[in-house]
ZAKERO-450437 format. One record per residue (C-alpha): residue number from 1; residue in three letters; x negated, y negated, z negated. Coordinates in Angstrom, 1 decimal, decimal comma. Layout:
<sites>
[site NUM Ala [X Y Z]] ...
</sites>
This chain:
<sites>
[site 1 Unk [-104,6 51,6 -237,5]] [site 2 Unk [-103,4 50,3 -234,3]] [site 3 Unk [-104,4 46,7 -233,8]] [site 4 Unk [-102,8 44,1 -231,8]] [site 5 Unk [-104,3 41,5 -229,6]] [site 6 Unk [-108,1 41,2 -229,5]] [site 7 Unk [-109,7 41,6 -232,6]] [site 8 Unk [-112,9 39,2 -232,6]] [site 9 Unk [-113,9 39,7 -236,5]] [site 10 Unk [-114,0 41,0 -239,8]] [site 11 Unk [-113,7 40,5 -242,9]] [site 12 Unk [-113,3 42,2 -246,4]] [site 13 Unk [-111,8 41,3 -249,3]] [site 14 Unk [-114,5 41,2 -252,4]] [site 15 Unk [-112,8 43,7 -254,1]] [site 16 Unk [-112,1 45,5 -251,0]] [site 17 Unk [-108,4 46,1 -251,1]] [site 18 Unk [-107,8 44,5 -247,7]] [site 19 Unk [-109,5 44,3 -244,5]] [site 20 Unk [-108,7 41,2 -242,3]] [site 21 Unk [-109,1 41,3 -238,5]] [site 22 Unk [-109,4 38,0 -236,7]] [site 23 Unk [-108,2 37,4 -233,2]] [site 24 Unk [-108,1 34,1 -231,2]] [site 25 Unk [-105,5 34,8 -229,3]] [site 26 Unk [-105,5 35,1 -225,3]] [site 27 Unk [-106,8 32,1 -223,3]] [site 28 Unk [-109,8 31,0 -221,4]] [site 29 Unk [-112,6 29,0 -221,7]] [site 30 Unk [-112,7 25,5 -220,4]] [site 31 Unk [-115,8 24,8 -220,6]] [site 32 Unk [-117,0 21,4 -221,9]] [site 33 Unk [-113,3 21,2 -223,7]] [site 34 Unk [-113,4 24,7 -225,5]] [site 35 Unk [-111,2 27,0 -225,5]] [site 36 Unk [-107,4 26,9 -224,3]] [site 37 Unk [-105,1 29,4 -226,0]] [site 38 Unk [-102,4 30,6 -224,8]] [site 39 Unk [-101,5 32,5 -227,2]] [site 40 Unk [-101,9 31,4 -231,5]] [site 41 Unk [-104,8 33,3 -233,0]] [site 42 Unk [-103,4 35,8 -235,5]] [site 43 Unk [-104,8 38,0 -238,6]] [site 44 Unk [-104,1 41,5 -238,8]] [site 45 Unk [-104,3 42,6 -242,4]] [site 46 Unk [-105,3 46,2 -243,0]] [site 47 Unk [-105,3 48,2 -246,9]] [site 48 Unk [-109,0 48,7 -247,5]] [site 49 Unk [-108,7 52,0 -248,1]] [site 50 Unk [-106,2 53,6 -246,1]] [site 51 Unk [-106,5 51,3 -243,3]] [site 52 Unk [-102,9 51,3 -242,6]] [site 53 Unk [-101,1 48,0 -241,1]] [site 54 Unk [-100,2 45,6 -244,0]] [site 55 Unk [-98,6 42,6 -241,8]] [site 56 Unk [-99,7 40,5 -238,9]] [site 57 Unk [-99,4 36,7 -239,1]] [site 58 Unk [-99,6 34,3 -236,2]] [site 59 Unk [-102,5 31,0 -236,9]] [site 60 Unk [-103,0 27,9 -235,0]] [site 61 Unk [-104,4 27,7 -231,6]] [site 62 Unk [-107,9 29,2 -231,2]] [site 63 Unk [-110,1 29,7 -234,1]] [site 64 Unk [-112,7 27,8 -235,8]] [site 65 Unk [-115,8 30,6 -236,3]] [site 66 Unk [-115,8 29,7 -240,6]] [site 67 Unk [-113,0 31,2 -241,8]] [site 68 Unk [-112,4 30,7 -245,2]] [site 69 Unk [-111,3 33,7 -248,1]] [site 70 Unk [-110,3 32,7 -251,9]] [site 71 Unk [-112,3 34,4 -254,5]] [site 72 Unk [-109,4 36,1 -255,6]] [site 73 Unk [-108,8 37,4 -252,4]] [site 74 Unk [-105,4 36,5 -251,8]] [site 75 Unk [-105,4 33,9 -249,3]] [site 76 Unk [-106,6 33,1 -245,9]] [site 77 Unk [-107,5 29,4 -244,9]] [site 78 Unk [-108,6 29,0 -241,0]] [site 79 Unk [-108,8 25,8 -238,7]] [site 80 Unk [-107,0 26,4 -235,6]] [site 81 Unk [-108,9 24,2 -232,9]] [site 82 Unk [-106,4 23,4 -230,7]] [site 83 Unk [-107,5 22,2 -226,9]] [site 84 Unk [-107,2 18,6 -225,5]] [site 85 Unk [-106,0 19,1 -222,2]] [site 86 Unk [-105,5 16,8 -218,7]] [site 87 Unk [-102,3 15,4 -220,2]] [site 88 Unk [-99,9 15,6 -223,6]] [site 89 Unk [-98,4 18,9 -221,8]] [site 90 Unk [-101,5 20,7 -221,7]] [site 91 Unk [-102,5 19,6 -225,8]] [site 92 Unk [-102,4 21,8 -228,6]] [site 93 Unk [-102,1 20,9 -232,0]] [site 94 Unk [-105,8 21,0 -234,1]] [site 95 Unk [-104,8 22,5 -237,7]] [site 96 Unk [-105,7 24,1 -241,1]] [site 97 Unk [-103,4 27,5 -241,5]] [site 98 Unk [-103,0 29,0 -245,2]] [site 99 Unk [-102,0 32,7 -245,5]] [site 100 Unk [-100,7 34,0 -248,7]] [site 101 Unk [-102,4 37,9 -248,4]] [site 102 Unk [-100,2 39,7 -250,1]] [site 103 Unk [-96,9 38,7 -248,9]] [site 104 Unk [-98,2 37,9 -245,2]] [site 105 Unk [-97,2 34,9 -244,3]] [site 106 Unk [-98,3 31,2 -243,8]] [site 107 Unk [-98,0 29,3 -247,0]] [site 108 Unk [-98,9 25,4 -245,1]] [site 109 Unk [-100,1 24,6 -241,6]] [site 110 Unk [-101,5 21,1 -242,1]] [site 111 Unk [-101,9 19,5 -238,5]] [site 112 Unk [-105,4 17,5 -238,1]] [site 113 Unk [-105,8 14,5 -236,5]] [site 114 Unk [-108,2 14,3 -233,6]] 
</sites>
């Protein structure tokens, strides 16, 4: 499979059916204030056995490293950090993103207070 983006982790279903491939999105690091995206972290989601391309869904703004996979297998929970910049025009929002697996799309994107 051809991947998009920059694929920073892994992960694998418990039945192994899909493969999920993690990127943060483009950016740089700030230093002291994290990360700041420029781009919303996305998750690539591969068959596990042929590896083909099953959809790509955009996330929040960076990535929080605990990503977190129902038991089932069919849904994707991930805190996007956002960035507190300078000023309002430089923030990004902090938020919890919910992927439904099998259709491949966001199912809520609950915005965190900071």
């Amino acid at each position: 499979a051809t991947l998009e983006g920059r694929p920073a982790s892994l992960l694998r279903t418990a039945d192994g059916q899909r493969l999920l491939v993690l990127d943060r999105g483009e950016g740089r690091d700030a230093g002291d204030k994290g990360f700041q995206a420029k781009t919303r972290a996305a998750v690539t989601i591969l068959d596990g056995r042929t590896l083909a391309v099953r959809g790509r869904v955009e996330l929040g703004w960076g990535l929080a490293p605990t990503p977190m996979l129902s038991d089932a297998g069919d849904r994707l929970s991930v805190v996007g950090v956002g960035f507190t910049g300078r000023n309002a025009a430089e923030n990004l929002p902090r938020e919890v993103v919910t992927v439904d697996l099998n259709a491949a799309k966001v199912l809520s994107r609950i915005e965190l207070p900071r």
